[in-house]
C-alpha positions as CSV (number, residue, x, y, z in Angstrom):
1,X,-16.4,7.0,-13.8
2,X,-13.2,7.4,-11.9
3,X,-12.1,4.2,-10.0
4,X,-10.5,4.9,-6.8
5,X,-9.5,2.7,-3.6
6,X,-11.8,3.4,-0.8
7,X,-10.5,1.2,1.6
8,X,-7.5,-0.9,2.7
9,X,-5.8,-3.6,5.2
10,X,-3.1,-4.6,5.9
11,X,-3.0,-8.3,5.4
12,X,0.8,-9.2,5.8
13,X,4.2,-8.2,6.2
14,X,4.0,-6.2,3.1
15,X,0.7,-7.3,2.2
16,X,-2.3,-5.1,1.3
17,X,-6.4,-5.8,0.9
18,X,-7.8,-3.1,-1.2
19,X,-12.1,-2.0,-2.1
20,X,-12.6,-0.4,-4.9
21,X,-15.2,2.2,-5.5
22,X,-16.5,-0.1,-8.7
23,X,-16.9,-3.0,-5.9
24,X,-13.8,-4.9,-6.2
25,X,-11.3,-6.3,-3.8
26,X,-7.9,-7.2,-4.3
27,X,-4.9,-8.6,-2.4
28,X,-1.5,-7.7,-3.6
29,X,2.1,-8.7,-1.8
30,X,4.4,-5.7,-2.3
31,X,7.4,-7.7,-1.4
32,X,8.9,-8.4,-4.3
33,X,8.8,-4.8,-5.5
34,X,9.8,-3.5,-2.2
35,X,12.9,-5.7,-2.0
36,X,14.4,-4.1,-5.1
37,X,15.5,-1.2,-2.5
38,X,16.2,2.6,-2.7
39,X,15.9,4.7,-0.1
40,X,12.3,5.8,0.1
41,X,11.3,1.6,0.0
42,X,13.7,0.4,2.7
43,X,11.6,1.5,5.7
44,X,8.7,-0.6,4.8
45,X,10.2,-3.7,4.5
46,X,9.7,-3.9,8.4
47,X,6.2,-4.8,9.1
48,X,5.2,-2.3,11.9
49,X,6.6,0.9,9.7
50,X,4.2,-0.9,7.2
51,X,1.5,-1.4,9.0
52,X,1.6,2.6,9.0
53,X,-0.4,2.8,5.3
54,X,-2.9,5.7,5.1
55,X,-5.1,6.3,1.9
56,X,-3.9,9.7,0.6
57,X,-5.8,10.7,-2.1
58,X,-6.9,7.2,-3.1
59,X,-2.8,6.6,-3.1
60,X,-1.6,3.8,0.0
61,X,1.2,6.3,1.5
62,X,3.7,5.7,4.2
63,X,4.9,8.3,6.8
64,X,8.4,8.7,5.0
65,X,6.1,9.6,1.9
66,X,6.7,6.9,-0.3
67,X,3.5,6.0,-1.9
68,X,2.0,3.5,-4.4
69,X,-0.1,4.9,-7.4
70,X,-3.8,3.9,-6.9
């Protein structure tokens, strides 16, 4: 069975609640990884162009296209 993210929140600046079609949930801060930089990652290091996350394909995707594997 393939495990995909059905659902998410945003939780925090650069915070994200996921469920997971197997019935988890899990809570990651992407602000470490998202203060490393580059040019696709700067954007959402403000909060409100955060907030902006969309499920794409069970991927958490940004406007600008930068996206996070599932």
């Amino acid at each position: 069975m393939l495990v995909r993210i059905q659902h998410l929140l945003v939780t925090g600046p650069q915070q994200l609640r996921v469920w997971v079609t197997d019935g988890s949930v899990g809570e990651r801060d992407f602000a470490g990884e998202l203060s490393r930089g580059g040019t696709m990652a700067q954007p959402l290091l403000d909060p409100s162009f955060f907030a902006h996350v969309i499920l794409d394909y069970g991927a958490p995707t940004w406007p600008n296209g930068y996206d996070m594997a599932p």
